[in-house]
Backbone as a chain_set.jsonl record, in Angstrom:
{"seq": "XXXXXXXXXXXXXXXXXXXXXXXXXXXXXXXXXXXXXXXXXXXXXXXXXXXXXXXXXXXXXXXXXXXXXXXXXXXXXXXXXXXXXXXXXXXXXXXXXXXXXXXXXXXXXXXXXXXXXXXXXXXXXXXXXXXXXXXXXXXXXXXXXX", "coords": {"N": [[0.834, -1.174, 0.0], [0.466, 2.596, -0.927], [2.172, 4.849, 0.852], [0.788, 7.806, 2.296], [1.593, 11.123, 1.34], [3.122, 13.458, 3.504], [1.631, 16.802, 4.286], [3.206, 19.316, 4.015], [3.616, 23.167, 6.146], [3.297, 24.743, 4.001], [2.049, 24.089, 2.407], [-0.849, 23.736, 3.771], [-0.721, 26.624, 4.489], [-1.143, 27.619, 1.94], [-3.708, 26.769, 1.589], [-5.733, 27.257, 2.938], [-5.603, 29.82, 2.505], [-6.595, 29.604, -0.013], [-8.874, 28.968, 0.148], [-9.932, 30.524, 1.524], [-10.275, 32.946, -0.066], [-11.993, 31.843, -2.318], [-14.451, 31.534, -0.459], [-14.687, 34.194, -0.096], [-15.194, 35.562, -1.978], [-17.438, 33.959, -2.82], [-19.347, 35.456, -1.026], [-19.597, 37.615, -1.641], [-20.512, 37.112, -4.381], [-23.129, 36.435, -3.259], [-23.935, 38.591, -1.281], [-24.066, 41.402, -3.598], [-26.277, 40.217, -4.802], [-27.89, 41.465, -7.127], [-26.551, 42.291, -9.199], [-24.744, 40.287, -9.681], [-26.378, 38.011, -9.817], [-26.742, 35.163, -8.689], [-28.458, 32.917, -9.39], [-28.081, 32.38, -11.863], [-24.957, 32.711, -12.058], [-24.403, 29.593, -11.05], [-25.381, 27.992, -12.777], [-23.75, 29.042, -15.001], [-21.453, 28.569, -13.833], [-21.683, 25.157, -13.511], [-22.875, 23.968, -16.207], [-20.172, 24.995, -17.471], [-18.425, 23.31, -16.448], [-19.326, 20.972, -16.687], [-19.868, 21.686, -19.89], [-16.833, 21.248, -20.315], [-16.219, 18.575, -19.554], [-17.731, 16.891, -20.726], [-17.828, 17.373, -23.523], [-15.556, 19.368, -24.226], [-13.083, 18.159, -23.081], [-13.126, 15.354, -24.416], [-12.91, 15.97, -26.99], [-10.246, 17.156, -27.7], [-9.115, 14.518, -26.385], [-9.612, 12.728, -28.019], [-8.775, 14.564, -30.619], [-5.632, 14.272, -29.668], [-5.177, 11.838, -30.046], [-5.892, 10.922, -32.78], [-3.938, 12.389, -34.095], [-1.414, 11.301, -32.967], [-1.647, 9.018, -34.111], [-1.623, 9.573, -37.125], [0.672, 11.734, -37.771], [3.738, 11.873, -38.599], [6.472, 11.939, -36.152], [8.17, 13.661, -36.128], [6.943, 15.929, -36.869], [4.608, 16.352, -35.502], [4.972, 18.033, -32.909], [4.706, 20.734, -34.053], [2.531, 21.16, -34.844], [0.989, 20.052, -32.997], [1.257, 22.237, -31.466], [0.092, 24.551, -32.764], [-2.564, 23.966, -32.848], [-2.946, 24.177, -29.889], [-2.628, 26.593, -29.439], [-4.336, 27.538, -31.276], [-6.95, 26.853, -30.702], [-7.174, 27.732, -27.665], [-7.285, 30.63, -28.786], [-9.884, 30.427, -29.977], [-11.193, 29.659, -27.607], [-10.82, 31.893, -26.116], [-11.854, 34.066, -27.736], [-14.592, 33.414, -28.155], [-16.547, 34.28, -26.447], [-16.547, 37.107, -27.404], [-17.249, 36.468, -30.406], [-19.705, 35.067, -30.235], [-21.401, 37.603, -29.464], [-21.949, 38.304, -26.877], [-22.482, 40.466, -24.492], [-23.165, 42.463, -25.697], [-24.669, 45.841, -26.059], [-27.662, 47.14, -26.911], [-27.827, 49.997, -29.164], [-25.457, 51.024, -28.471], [-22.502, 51.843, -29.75], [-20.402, 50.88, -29.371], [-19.764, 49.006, -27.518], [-18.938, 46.377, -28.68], [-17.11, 46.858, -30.924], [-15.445, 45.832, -33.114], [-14.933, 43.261, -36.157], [-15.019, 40.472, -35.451], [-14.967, 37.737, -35.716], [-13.369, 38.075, -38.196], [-11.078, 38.918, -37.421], [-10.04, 36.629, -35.47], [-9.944, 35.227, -37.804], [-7.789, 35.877, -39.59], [-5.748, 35.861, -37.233], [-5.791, 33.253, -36.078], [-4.741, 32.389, -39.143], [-2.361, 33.506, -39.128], [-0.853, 32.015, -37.302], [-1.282, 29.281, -38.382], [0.498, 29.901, -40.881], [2.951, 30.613, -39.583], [3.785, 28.302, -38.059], [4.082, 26.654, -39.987], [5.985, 27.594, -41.212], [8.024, 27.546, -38.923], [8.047, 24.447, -38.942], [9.167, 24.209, -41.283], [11.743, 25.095, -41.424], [12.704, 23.536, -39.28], [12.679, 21.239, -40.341], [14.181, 21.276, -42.577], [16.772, 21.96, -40.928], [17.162, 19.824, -40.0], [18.003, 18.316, -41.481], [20.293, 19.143, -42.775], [22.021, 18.858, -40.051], [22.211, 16.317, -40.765], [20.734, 14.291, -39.414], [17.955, 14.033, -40.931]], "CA": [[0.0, 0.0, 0.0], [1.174, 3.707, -1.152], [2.245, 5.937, 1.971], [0.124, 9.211, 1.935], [3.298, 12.118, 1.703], [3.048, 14.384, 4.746], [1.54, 17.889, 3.97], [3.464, 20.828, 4.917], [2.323, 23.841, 6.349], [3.029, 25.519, 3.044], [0.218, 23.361, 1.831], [-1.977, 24.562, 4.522], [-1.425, 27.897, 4.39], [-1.897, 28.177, 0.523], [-5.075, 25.7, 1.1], [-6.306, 27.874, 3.688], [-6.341, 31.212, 1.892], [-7.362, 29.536, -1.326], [-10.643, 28.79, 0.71], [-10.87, 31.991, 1.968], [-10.552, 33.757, -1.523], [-13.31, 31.768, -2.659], [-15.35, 32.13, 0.514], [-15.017, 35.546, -0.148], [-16.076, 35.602, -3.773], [-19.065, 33.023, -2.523], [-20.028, 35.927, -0.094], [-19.735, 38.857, -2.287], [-21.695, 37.121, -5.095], [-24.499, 36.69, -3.001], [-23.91, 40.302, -1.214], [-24.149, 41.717, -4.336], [-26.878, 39.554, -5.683], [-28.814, 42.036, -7.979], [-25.635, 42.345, -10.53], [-24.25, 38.857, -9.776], [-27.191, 37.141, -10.25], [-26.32, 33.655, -7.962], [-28.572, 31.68, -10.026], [-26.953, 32.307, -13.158], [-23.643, 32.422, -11.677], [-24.289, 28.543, -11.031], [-25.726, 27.491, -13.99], [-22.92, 29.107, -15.667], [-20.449, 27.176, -13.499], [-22.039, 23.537, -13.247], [-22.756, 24.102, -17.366], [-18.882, 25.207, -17.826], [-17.95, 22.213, -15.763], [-20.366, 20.1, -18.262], [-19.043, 21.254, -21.243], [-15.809, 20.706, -20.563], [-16.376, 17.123, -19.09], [-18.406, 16.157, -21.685], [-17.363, 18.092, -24.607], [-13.92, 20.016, -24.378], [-12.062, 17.407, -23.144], [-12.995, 14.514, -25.476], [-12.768, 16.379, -28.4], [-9.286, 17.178, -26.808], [-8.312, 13.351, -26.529], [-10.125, 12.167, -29.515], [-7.323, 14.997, -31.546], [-4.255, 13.778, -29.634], [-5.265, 10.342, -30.712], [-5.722, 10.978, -33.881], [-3.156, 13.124, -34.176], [-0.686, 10.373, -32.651], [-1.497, 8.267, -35.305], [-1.631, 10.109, -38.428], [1.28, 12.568, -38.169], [5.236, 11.525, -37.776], [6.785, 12.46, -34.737], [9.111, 15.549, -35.773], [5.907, 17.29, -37.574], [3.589, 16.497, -34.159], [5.173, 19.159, -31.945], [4.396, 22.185, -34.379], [0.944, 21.003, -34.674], [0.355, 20.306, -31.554], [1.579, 23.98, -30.45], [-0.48, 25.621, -33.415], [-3.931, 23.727, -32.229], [-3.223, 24.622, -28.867], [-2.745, 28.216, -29.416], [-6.027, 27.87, -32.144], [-8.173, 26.781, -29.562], [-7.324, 28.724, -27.054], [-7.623, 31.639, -28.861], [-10.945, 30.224, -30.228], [-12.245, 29.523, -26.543], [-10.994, 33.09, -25.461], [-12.921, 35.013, -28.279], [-16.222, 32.813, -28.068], [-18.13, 35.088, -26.079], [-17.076, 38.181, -28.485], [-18.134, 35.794, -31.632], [-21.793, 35.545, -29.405], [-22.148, 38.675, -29.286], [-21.739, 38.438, -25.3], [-21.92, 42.007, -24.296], [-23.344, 43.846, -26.828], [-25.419, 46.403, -25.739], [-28.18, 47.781, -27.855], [-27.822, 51.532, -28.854], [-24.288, 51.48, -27.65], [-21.714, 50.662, -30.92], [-18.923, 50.247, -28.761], [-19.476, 47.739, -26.602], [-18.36, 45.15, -29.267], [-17.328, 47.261, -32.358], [-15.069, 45.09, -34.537], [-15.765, 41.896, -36.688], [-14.165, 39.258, -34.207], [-14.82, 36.759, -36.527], [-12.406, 38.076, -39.009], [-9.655, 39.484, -36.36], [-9.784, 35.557, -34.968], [-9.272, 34.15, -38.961], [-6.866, 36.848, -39.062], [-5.087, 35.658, -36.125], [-5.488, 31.715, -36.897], [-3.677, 32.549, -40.341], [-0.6, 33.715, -38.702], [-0.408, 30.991, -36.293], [-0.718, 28.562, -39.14], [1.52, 30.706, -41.183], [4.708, 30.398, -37.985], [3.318, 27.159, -37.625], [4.337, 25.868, -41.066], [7.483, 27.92, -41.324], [8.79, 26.498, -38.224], [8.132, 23.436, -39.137], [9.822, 23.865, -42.588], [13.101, 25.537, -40.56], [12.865, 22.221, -38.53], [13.011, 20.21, -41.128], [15.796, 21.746, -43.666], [18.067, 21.865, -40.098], [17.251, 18.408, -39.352], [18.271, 17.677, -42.597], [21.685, 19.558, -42.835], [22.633, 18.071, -39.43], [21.902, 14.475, -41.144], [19.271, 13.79, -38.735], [16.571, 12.729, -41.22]], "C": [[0.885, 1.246, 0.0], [1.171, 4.826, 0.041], [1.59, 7.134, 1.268], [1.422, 10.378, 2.191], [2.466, 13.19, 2.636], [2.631, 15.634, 4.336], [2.337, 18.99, 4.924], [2.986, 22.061, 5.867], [2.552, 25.363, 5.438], [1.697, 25.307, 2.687], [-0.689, 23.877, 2.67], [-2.245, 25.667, 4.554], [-2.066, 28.578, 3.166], [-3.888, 27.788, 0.465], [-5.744, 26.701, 1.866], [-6.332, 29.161, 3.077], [-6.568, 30.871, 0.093], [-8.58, 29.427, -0.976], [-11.189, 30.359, 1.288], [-11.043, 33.179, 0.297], [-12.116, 33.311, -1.928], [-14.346, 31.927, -1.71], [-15.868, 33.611, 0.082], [-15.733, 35.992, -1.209], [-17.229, 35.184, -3.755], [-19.805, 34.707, -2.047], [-19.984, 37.369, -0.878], [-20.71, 38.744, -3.541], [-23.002, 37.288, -4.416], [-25.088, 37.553, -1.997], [-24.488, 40.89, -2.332], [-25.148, 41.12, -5.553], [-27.691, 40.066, -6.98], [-27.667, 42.456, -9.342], [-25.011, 40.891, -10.4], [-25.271, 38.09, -10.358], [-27.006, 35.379, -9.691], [-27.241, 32.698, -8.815], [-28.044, 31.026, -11.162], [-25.793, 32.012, -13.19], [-23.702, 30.739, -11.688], [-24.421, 27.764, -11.724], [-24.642, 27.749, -14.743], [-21.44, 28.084, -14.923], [-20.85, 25.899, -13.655], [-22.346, 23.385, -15.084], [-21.34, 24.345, -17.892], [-18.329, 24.077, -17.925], [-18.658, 20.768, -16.857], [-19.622, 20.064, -19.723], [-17.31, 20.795, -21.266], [-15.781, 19.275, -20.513], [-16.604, 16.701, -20.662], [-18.328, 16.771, -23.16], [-15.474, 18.324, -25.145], [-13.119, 18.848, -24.327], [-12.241, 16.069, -24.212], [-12.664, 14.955, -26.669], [-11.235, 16.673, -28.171], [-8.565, 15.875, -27.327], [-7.961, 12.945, -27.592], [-8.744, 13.007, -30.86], [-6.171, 14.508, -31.376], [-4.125, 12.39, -30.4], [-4.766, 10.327, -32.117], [-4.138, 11.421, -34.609], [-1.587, 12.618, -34.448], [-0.567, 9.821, -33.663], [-1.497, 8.102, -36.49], [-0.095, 10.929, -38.539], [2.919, 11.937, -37.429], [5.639, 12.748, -36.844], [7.844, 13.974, -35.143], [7.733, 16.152, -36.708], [4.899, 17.23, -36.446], [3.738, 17.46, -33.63], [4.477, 20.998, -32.641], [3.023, 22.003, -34.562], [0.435, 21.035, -34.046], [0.19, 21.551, -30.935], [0.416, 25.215, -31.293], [-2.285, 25.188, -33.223], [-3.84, 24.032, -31.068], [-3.202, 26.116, -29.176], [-3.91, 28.7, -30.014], [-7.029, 27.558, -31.439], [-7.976, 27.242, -28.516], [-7.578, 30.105, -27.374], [-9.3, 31.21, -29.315], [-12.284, 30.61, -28.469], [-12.176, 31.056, -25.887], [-11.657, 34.094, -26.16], [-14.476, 34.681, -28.335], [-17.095, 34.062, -27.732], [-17.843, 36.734, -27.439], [-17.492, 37.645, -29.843], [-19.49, 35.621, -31.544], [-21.735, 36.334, -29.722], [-22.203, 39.049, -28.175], [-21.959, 39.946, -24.895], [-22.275, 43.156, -24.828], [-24.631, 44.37, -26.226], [-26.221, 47.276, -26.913], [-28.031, 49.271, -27.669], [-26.108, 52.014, -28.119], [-23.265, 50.883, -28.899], [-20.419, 51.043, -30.611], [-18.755, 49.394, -27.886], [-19.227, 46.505, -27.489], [-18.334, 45.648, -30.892], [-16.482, 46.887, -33.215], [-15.528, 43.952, -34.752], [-14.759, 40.936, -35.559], [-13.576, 38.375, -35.181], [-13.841, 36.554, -37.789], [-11.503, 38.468, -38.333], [-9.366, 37.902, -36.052], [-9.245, 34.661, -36.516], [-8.019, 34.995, -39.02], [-5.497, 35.91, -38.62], [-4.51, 34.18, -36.34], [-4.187, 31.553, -37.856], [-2.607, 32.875, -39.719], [-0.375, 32.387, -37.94], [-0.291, 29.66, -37.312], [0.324, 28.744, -40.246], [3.083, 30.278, -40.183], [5.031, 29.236, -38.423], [4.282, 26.228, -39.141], [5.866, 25.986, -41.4], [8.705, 27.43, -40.266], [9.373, 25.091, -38.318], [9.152, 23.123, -40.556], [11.301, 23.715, -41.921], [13.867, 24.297, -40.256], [13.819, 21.299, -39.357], [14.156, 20.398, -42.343], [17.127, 21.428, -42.236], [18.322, 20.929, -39.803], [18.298, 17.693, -40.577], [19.847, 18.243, -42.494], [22.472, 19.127, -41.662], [22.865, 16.34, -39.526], [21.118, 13.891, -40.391], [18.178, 13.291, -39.703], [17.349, 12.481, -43.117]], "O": [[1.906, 1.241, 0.689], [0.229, 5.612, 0.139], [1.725, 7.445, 0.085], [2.086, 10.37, 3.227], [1.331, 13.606, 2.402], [3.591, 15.968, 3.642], [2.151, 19.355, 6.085], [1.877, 21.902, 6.377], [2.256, 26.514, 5.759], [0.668, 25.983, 2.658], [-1.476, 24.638, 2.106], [-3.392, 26.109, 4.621], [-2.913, 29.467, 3.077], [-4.831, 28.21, -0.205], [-6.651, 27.136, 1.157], [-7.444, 29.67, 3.22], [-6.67, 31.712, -0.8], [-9.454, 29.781, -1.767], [-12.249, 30.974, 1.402], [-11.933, 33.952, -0.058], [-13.119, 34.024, -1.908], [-15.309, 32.548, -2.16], [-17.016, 34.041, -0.037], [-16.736, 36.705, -1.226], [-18.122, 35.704, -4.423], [-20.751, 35.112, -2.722], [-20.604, 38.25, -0.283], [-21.483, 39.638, -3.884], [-23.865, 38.071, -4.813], [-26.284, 37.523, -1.711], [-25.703, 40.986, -2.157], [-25.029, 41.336, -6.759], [-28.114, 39.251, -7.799], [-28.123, 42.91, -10.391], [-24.822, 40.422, -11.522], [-25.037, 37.504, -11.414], [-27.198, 34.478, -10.507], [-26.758, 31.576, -8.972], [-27.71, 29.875, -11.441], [-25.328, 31.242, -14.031], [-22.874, 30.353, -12.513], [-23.779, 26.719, -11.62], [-24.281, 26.746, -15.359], [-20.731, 27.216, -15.433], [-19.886, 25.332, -14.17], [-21.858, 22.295, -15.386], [-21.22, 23.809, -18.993], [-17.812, 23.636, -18.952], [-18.152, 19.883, -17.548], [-19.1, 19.178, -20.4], [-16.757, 20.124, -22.137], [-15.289, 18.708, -21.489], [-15.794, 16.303, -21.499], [-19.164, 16.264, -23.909], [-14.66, 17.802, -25.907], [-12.499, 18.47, -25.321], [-11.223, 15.856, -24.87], [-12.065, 14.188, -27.423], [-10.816, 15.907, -29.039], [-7.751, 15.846, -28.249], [-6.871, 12.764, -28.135], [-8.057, 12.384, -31.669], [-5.469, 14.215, -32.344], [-3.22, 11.996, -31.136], [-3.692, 9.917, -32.559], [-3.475, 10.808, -35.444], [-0.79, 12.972, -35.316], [0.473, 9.945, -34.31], [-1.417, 7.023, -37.077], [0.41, 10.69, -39.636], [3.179, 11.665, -36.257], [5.313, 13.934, -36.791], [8.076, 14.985, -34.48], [8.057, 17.198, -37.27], [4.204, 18.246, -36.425], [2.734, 18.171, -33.634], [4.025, 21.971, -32.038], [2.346, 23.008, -34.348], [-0.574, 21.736, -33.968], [-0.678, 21.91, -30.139], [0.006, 26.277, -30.824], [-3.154, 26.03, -33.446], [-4.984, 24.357, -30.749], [-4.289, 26.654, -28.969], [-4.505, 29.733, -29.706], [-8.1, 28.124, -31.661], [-9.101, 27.244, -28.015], [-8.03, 30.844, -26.499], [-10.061, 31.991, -28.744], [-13.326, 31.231, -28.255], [-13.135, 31.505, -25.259], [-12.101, 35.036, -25.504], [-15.377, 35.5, -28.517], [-17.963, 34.644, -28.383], [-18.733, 37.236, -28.126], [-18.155, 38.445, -30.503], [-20.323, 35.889, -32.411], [-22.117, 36.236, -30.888], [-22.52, 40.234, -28.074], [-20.999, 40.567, -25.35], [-21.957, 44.33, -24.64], [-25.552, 43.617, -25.91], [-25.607, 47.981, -27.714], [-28.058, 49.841, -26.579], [-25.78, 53.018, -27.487], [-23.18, 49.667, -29.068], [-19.536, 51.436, -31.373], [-17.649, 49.031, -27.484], [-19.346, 45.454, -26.86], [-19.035, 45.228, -31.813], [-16.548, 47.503, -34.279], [-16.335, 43.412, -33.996], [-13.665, 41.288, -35.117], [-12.4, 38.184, -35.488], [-13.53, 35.485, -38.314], [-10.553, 38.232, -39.079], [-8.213, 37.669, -36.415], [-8.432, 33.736, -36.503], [-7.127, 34.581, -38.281], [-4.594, 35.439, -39.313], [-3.359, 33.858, -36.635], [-3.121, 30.972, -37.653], [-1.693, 32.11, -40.03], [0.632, 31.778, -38.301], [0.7, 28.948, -37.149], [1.014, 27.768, -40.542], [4.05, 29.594, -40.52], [6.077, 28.931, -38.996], [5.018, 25.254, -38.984], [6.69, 25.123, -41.705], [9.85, 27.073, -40.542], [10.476, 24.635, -38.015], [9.732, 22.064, -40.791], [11.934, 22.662, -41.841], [14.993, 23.951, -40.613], [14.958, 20.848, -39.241], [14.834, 19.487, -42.818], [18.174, 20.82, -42.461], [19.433, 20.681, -39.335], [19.112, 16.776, -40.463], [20.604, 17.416, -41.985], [23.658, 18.935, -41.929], [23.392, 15.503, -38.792], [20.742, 12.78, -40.764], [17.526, 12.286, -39.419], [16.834, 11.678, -43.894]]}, "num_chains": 1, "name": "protein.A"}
């Protein structure tokens, strides 16, 4: 049987004011309940927590998999780095691709196209993405590596 390792009392003190942060955040959402909104707030967490479970992360595996088994191993790494950076920027513009925010009568609360700033953005990253990979592969080559 695997010994449990001894907690410090680093560990305690981080654990102990990570509980009080959120305590505090608990107690200010529902202080402040008429702009927080606590029911929403929960729905939007226990739905977050959802899609990732049951969404994000399979779609997630399901690529490395694939990924694994379609693409040789010195062209994996720049792929890998240019889907992580494309879906993170994907998941961090979502809500301005909604529309999140936009206030009617107000054309600045969400006044460029997103949707083309994010292809935009994409394009360079597969752009790097390819040129790195070329770099890679001419240096691999002139050191006799492949």
């Amino acid at each position: 049987m695997r010994a449990v390792p001894k907690r410090g009392w680093l560990f305690w003190a981080t654990a102990a004011a990570g509980w009080a942060l959120i305590l505090w955040g608990v107690r200010g959402a529902l202080h402040h309940h008429v702009d927080t909104r606590p029911g929403q707030l929960v729905r939007f967490l226990i739905g977050g927590a959802l899609a990732h479970d049951l969404v994000l992360a399979p779609v997630v595996l399901l690529t490395g998999v694939l990924l694994a088994r379609s693409v040789p191993g010195r062209g994996r790494a720049p792929i890998q780095a240019a889907l992580l950076i494309a879906g993170t920027l994907l998941l961090f513009t979502y809500p301005e691709l909604r529309g999140y925010g936009h206030a009617l009568h107000n054309p600045t609360s969400l006044p460029h196209n997103y949707a083309a700033n994010l292809a935009v953005v994409v394009a360079a990253v597969v752009i790097v993405t390819i040129a790195a990979a070329v770099v890679g592969v001419s240096a691999n080559r002139r050191s006799g590596g492949g």
